[in-house]
C-alpha positions as CSV (number, residue, x, y, z in Angstrom):
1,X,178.0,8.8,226.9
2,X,177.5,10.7,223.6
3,X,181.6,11.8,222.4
4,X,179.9,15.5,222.0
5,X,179.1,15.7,225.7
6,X,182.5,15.3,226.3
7,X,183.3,18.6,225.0
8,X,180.0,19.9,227.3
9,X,182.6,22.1,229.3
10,X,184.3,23.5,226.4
11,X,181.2,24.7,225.1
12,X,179.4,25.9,227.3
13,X,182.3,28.1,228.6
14,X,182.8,29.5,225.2
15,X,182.8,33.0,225.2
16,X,181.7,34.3,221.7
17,X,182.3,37.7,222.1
18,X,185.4,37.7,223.8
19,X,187.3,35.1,221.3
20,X,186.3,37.9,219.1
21,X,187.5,41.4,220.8
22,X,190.8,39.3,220.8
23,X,190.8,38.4,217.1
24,X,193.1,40.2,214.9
25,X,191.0,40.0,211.6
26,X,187.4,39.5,213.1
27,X,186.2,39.2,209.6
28,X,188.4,35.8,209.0
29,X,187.9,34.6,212.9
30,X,184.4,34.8,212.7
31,X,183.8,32.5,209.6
32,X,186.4,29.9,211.3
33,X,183.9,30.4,214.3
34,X,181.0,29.8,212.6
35,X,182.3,26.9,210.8
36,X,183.4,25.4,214.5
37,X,179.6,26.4,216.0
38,X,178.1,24.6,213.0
39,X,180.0,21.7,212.9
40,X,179.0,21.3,217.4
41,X,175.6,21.8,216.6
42,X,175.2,19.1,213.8
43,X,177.0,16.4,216.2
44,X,174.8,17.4,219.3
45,X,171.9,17.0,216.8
46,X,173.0,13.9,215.6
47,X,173.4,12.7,218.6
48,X,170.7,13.8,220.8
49,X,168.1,11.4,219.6
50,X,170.4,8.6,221.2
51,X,170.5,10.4,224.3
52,X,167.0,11.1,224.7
53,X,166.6,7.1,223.6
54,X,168.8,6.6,227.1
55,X,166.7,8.6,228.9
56,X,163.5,7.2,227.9
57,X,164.7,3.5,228.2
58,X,166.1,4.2,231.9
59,X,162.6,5.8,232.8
60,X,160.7,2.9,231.8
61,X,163.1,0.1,232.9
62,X,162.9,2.0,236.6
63,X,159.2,2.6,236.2
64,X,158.9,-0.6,235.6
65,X,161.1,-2.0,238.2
66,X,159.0,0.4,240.8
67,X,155.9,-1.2,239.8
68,X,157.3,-4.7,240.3
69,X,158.4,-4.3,243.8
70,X,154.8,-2.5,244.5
71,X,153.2,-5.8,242.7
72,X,155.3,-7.5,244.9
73,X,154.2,-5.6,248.1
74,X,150.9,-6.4,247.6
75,X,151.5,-10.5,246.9
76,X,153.4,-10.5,250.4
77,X,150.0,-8.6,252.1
78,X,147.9,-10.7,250.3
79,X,149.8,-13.6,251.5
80,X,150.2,-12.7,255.2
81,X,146.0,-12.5,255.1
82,X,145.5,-15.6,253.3
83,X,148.2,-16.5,256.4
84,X,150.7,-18.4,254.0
85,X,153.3,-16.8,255.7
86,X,155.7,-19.1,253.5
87,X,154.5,-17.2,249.9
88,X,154.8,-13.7,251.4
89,X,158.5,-14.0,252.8
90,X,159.0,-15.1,249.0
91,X,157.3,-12.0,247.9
92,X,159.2,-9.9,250.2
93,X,162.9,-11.5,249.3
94,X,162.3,-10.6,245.4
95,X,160.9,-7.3,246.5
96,X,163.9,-6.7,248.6
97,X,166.2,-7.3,245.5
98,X,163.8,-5.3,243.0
99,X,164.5,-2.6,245.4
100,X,168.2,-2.8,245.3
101,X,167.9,-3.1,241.3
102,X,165.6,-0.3,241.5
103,X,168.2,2.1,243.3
104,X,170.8,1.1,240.4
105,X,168.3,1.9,237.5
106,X,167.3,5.2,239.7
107,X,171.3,6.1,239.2
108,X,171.2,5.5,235.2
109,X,168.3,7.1,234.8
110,X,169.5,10.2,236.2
111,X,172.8,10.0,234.6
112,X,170.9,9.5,231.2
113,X,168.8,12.8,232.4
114,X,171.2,14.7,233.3
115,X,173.0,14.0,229.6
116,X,170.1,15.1,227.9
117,X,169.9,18.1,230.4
118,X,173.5,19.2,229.0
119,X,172.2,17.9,225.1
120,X,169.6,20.4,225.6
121,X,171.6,23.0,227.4
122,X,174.6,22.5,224.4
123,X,172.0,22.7,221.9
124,X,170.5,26.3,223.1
125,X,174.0,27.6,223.7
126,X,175.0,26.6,220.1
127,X,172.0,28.0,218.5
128,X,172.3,31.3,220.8
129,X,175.9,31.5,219.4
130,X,175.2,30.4,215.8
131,X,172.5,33.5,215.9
132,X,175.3,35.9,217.6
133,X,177.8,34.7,214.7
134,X,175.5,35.3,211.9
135,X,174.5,38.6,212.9
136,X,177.9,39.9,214.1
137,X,179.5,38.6,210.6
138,X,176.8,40.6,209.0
139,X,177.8,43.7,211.1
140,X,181.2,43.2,210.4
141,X,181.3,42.5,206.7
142,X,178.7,46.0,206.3
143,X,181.5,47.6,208.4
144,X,184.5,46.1,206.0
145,X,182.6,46.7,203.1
146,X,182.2,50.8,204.5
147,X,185.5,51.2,205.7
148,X,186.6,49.9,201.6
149,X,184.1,52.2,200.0
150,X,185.2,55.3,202.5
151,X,188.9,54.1,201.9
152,X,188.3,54.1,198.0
153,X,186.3,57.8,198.5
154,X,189.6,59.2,200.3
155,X,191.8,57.9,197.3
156,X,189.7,60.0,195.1
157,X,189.6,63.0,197.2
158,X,193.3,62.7,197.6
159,X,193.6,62.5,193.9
160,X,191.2,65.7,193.6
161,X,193.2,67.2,196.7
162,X,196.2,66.5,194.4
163,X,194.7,67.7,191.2
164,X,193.9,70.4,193.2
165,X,198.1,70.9,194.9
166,X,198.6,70.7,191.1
167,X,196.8,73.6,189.8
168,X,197.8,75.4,192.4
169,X,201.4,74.7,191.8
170,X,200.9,75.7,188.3
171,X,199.3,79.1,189.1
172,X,202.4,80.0,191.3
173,X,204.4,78.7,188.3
174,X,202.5,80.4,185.9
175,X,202.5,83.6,188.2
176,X,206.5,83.5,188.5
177,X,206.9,83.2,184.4
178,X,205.0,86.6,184.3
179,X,207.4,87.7,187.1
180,X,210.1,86.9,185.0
181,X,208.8,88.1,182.0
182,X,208.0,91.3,183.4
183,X,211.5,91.3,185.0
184,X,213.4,91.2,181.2
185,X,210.5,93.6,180.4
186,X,208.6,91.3,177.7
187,X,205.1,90.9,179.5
188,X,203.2,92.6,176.7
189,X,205.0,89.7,174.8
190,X,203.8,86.9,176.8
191,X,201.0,85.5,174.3
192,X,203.4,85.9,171.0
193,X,205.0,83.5,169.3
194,X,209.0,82.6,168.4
195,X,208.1,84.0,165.1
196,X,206.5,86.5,166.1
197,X,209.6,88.3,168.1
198,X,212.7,90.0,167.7
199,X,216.2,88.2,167.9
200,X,217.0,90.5,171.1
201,X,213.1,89.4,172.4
202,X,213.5,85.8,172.0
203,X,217.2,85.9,173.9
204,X,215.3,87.6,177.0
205,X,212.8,85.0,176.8
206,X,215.8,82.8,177.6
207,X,216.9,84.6,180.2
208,X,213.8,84.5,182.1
209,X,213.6,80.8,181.5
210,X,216.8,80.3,182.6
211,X,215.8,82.3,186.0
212,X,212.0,81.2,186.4
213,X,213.4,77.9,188.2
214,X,215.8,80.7,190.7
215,X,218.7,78.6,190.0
216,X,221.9,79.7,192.4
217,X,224.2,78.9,189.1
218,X,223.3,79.7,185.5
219,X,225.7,78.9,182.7
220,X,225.2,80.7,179.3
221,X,227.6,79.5,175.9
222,X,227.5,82.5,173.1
223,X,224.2,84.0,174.9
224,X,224.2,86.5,172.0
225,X,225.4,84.8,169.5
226,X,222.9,85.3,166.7
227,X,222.4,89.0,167.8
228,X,224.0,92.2,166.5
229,X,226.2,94.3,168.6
230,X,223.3,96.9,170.3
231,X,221.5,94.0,171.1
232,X,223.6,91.9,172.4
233,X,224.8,94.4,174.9
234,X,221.0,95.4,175.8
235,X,220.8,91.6,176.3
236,X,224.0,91.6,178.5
237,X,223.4,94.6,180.6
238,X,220.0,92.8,181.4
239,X,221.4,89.8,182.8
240,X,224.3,91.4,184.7
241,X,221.3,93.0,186.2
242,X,219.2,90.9,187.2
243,X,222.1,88.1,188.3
244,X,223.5,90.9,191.0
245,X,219.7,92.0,192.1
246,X,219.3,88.3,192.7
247,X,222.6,87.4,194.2
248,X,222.9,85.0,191.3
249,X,225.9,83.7,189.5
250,X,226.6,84.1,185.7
251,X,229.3,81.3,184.1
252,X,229.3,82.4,180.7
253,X,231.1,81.5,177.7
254,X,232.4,83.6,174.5
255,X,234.8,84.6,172.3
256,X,233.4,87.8,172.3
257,X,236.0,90.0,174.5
258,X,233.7,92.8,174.9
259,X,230.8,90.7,175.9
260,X,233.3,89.1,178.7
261,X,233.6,92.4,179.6
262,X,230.8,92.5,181.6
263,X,232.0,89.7,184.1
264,X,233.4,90.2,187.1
265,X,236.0,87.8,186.6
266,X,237.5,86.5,183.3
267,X,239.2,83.3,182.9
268,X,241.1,83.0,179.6
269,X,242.0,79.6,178.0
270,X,243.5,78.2,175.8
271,X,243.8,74.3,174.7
272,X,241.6,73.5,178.0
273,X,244.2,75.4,179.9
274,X,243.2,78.5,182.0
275,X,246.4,81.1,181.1
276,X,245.4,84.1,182.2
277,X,242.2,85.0,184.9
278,X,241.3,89.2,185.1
279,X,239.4,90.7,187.8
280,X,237.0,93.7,186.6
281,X,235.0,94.1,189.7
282,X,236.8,97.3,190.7
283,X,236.5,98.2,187.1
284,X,232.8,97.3,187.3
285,X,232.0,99.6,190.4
286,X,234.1,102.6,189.1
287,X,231.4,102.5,185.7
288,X,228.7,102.0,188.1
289,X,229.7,104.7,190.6
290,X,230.3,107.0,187.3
């Protein structure tokens, strides 16, 4: 027997589709599949033409046995009316044992059928199969090949989604510097330059970039520094302002005892020490309430 009918069961039980519902990565099954498939179908090829030779030479060698025992029939008859009863109990003894050698080579031959039976059966399953392969590895390589072009698409709408969240972000940003601009009253100011603006005006526009980001804490060293006196006390009132309206707090740093005025509470020090802290909020609500 051929070694590939050996495996008859195996392949002829395969179940194509199913091995490939199962598969994890169809894409890389499916080649190892096809590979497998190929491989059957070149070995039942390549070994069909012996089994077909099988068959052929069993179906002579019993056709030929058959047509001894009827020659030999007819010599017994022939015999028996010639009445050399001697000749055609001969005729009969070799018939009777062409018979019994017939009934063997009826066995091989249909064992050698029925293997080229399954030869052909193998080959048409492994054809079928191949054909199934081929066209479900095209399917599923148009399907990869989609799902990476959409997959690539929704990377750049995510990037334009983004660009998009970006802008937008900006605008509110954008949007809030006005607010705060408008807020230390400079939003007729908004397109001018450093150079273009006042000591007092360029102090404010720190003040609203210091509060554009609504920090809970905002620390200030010598925040009017390089202004005169009116100014810096515009400045200051501004801020003590806005800090309160927003429930923010002010750490500030001078040397300027009438610009710590405006705190609430003033911690003096001296060498890194704090010697001395003053509270001026009731101070601070009397001027208010006056």
């Amino acid at each position: 027997m051929a070694n590939i009918l050996k495996r008859f069961g195996d392949i002829m039980s395969a179940n194509i589709n199913a091995l490939l519902d199962k598969a994890e990565d169809p894409e890389k099954m499916i080649d190892q599949y096809l590979r497998e498939v190929e491989s059957d179908l070149g070995k039942v090829k390549a070994e069909t033409a012996a089994v077909m030779a099988a068959e052929t030479k069993a179906k002579r060698e019993l056709d030929e046995c058959g047509a001894e025992v009827e020659k030999m029939q007819k010599y017994a008859e022939k015999a028996l009316l010639a009445g050399n009863e001697n000749d055609a109990r001969q005729f009969l003894e070799k018939k009777a044992d062409l018979v019994k050698k017939q009934e063997s080579l009826q066995k091989s031959y249909e064992a050698a059928a029925a293997n080229a039976a399954q030869m052909k059966e193998m080959h048409d399953k492994l054809v079928k199969d191949l054909e199934n392969l081929q066209s479900k590895r095209d399917a599923i390589k148009t399907k990869v090949a989609v799902a990476k072009t959409q997959e690539k698409l929704n990377k750049i709408g995510s990037s334009v989604a983004g660009a998009g969240d970006a802008m937008a972000a900006f605008d509110r940003m954008e949007a809030k510097a006005d607010k705060m601009l408008d807020l230390v009253g400079l939003s007729k100011h908004k397109d001018h330059r450093p150079n273009e603006m006042s000591g007092g005006q360029q102090q404010r526009v720190g003040v609203a970039r210091a509060l554009v980001l609504d920090p809970e804490i905002i620390f200030a060293d010598e925040p009017t520094g390089n202004l005169d006196s009116n100014t810096s006390a515009e400045v200051m009132r501004l801020m003590q302002k806005i800090v309160r309206e927003r429930n923010q707090t002010l750490v500030m740093v001078t040397h300027d005892n009438h610009l710590a005025s405006f705190a609430d509470r003033i911690f003096h020090i001296i060498d890194g020490k704090i010697v001395k802290i003053e509270d001026n909020r009731n101070k601070s609500e009397q001027i208010e309430g006056e």
